[in-house]
C-alpha positions as MATLAB code, in Angstrom:
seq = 'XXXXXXXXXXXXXXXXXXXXXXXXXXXXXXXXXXXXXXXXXXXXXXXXXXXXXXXXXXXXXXXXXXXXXXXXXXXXXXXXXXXXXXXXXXXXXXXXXXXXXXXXXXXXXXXXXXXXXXXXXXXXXXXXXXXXXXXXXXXXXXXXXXXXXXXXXXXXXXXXXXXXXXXXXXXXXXXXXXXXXXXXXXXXXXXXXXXXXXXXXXXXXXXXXXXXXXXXXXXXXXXXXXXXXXXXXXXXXXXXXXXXXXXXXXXXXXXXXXXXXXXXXXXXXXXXXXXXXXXXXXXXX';
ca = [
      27.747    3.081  -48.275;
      25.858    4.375  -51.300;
      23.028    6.703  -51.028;
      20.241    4.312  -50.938;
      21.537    1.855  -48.085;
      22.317    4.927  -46.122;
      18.653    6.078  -46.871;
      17.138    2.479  -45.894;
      19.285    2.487  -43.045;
      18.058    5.397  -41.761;
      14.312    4.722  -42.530;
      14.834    1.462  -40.624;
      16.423    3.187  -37.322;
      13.632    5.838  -37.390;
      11.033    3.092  -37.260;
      12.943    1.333  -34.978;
      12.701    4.370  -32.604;
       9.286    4.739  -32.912;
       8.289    1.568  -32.367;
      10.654    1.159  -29.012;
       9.028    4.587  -27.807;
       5.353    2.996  -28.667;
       6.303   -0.479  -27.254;
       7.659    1.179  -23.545;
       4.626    3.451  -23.402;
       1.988   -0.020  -23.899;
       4.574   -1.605  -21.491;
       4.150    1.164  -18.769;
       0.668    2.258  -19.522;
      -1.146   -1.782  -20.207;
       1.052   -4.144  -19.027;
       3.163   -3.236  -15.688;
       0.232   -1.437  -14.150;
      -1.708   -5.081  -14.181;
       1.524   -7.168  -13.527;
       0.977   -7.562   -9.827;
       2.965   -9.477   -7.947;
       3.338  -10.224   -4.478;
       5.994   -9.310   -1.851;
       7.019  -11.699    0.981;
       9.245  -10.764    3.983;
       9.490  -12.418    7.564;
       8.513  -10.157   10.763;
      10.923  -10.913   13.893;
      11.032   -9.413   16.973;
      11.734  -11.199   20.799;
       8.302   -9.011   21.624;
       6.037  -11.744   18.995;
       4.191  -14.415   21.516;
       4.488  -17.760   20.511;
       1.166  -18.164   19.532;
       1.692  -16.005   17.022;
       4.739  -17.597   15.434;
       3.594  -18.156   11.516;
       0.649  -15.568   11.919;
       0.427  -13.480    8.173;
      -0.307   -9.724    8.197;
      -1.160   -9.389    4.050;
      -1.062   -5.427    3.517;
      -3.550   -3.777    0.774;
      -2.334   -0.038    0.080;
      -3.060    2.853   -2.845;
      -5.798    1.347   -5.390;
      -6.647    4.772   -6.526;
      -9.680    3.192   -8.445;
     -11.126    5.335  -11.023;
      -7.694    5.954  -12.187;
      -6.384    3.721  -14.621;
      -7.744    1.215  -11.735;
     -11.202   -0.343  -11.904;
     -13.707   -3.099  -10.997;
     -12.154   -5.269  -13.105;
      -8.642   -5.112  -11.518;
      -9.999   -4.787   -8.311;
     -12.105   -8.431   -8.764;
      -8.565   -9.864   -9.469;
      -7.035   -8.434   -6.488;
     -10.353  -10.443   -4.386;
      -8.928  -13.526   -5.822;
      -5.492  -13.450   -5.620;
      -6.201  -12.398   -1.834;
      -8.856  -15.409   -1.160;
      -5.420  -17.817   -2.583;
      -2.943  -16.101    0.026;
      -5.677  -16.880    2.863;
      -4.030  -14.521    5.305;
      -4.885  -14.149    9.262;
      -5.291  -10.394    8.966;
      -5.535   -7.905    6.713;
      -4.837   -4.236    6.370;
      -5.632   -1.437    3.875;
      -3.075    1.169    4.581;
      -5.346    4.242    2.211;
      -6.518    5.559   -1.016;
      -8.889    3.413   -1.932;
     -10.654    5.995   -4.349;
      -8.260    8.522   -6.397;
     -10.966   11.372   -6.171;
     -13.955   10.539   -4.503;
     -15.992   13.285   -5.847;
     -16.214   11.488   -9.698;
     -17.245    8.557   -8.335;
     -20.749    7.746   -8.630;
     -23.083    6.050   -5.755;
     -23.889    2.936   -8.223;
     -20.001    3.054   -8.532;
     -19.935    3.082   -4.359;
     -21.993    0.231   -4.037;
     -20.161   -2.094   -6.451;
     -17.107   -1.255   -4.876;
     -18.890   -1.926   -1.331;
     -20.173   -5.197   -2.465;
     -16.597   -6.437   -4.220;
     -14.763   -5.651   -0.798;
     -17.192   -7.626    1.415;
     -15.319  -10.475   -0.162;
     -12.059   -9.680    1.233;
     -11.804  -12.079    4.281;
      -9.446  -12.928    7.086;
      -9.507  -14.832   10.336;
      -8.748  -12.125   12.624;
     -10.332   -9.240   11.048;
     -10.040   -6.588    7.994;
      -8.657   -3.016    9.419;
      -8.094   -0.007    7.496;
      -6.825    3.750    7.402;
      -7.605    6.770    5.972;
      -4.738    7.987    2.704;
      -4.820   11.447    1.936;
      -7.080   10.869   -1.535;
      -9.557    9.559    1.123;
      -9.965   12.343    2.996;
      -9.741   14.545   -0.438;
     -12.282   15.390   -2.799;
     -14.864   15.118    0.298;
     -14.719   11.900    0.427;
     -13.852   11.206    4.452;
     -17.819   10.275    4.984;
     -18.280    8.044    2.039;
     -15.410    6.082    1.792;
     -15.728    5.475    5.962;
     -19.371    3.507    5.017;
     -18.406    1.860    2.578;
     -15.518    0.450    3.883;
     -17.530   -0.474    7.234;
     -20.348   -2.000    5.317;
     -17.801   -4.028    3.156;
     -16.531   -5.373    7.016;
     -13.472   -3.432    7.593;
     -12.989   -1.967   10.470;
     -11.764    1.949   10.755;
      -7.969    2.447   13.010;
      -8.157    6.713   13.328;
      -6.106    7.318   15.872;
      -7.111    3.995   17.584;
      -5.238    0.634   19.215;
      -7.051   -2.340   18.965;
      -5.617   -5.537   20.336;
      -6.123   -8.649   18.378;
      -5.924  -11.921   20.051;
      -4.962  -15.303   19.621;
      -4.460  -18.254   22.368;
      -4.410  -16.054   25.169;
      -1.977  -13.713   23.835;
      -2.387  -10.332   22.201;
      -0.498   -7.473   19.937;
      -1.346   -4.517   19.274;
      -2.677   -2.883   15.897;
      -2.430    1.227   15.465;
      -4.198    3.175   12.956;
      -3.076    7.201   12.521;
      -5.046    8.919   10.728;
      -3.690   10.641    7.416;
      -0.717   12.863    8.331;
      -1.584   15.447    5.118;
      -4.970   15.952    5.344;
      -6.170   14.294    8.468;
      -5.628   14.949   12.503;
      -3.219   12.417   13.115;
      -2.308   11.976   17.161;
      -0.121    9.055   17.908;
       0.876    9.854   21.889;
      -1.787    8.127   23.475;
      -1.788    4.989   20.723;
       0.608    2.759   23.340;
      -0.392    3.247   27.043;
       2.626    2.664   29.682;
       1.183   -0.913   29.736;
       1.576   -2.165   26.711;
       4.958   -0.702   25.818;
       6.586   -4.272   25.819;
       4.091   -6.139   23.908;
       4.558   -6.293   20.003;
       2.811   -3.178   18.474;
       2.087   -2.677   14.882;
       1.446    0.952   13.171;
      -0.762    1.837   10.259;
       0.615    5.419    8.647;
      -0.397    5.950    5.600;
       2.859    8.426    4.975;
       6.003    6.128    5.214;
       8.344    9.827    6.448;
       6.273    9.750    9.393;
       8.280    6.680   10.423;
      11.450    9.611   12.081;
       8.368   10.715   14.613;
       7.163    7.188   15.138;
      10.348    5.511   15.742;
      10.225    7.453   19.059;
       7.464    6.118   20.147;
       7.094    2.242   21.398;
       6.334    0.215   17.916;
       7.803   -2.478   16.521;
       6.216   -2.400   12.912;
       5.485    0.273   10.935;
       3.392   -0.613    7.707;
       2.813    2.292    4.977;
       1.976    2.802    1.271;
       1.763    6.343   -0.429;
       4.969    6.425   -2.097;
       4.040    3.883   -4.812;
       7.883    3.460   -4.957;
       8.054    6.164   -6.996;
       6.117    4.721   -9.537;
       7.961    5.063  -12.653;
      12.052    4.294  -11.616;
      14.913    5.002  -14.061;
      18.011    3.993  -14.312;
      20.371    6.469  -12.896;
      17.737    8.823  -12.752;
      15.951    6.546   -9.958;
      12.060    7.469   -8.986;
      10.171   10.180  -10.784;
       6.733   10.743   -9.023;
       7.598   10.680   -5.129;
       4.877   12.523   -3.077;
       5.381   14.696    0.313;
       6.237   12.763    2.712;
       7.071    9.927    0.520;
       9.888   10.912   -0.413;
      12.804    9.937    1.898;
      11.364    6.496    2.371;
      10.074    5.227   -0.938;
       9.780    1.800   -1.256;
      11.487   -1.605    0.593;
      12.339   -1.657    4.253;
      13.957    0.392    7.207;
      15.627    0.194   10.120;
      15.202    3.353   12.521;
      15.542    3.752   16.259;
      17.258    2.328   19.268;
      13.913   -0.409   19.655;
      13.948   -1.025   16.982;
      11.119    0.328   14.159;
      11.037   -2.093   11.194;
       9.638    0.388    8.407;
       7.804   -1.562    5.406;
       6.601    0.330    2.367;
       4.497   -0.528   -0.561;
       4.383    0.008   -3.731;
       0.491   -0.404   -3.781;
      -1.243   -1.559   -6.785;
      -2.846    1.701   -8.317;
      -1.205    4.782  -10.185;
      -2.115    8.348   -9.659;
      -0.663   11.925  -11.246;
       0.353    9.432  -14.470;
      -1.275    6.358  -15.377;
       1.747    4.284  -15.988;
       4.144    1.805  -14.108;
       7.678    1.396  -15.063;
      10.179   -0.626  -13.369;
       7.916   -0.265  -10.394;
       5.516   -3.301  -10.358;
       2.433   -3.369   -8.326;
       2.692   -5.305   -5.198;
       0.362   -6.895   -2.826;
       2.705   -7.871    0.851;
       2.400  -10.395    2.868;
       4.087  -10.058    6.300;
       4.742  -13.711    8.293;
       5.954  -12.621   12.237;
       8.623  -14.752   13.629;
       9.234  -14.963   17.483;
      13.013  -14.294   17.557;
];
């Protein structure tokens, strides 16, 4: 090789590098972030009534708007929600990444945006620990109630169809809230089918001693950025032993879900780590 192929050669391999590092940083920072897609998995348990064979739970977790997540991917996340047309919905936290930069023009469009989120049986959310951050506890309560979603802190509400019933849980945030989840379940309802909102998937080792069937969580945004052998990079407290997919703990058992949610945080890039919307179908076993 004479001195000028070996000079080309090398010229060509730098720009090659360059261009691979520029083309995975527009990948992770433009393209994955927005490439949603949407993750389907079957609920069974002998505790589902009959009635509510078929019935879709579609899970919402971690927008983190105002980072690298804003009106306009939160319009396309109303659409792609009206197509699923799902019997309930649930917004397991962090709707805002820090509510103090967000303005109250900025409040009201996002009020007015998630008034179009519907359901048959209800919208029900819980507080993430970037809601209860940057004092935002207050605001991001009304404006989720005025967009028609109803607040689970440390609540059970039943939700009914056909005479039967389950039972929905909301905890509120394990980092920064009061969370209490003894008195969720009274004695009577310990063999119906009951259904857990924690925002903090690692909370499922307390909660699979308690009597749910379904624990739904978000938080870990499945480690947002994955390499290979490396494996996840950003995994927060308490989102770290569970990170993404589905568990099974306990001698009931709890069926863990987690989310990868659709926003970013700390970094504003996705990589090998799509966002995901869920959808949940239960299944009388």
């Amino acid at each position: 090789m004479n001195r000028r192929t070996f000079l080309k050669r090398s010229l060509l391999g730098t720009i090659g590098l360059a261009g691979a590092g520029y083309g995975g940083y527009y990948y992770a920072h433009e393209i994955e972030p927005r490439w949603v897609k949407i993750v389907r998995n079957d609920i069974e348990s002998e505790r589902i009534p009959a009635s509510f064979d078929g019935f879709t739970l579609l899970q919402l977790s971690d927008t983190h708007i105002g980072f690298n997540y804003g009106l306009k991917e939160l319009d396309d996340l109303i659409q792609t929600v009206g197509e699923l047309d799902p019997d309930l919905i649930l917004f397991t936290g962090d709707l805002i990444d820090d509510p103090s930069t967000i303005t109250n023009q900025q409040y009201a469009q996002i009020k007015d945006k998630l008034s179009k989120i519907q359901s048959r049986y209800g919208n029900y959310w819980i507080y993430g620990n970037h809601d209860h951050g940057g004092y935002g506890t207050e605001k991001i309560a009304q404006v989720m109630s005025s967009a028609g979603f109803q607040l689970l802190k440390n609540e059970t509400t039943k939700i009914q169809k056909d005479g039967d019933h389950i039972n929905l849980s909301g905890l509120d945030d394990v980092l920064l809230g009061n969370p209490e989840i003894t008195q969720l379940i009274d004695e009577s309802e310990q063999d119906h089918f009951n259904i857990l909102l924690s925002h903090e998937p690692d909370f499922a080792d307390t909660t699979k001693n308690y009597p749910f069937d379904v624990q739904l969580s978000g938080h870990s945004h499945g480690g947002q950025i994955q390499l290979p052998i490396i494996g996840y990079i950003i995994t927060p407290i308490l989102g770290e032993k569970y990170v993404e997919g589905s568990f099974t703990l306990g001698q009931r058992p709890l069926q863990l879900f987690v989310s990868k949610g659709l926003g970013t945080t700390r970094l504003p890039f996705r990589f090998l780590c799509r966002p995901e919307i869920n959808l949940y179908t239960l299944r009388k076993k």
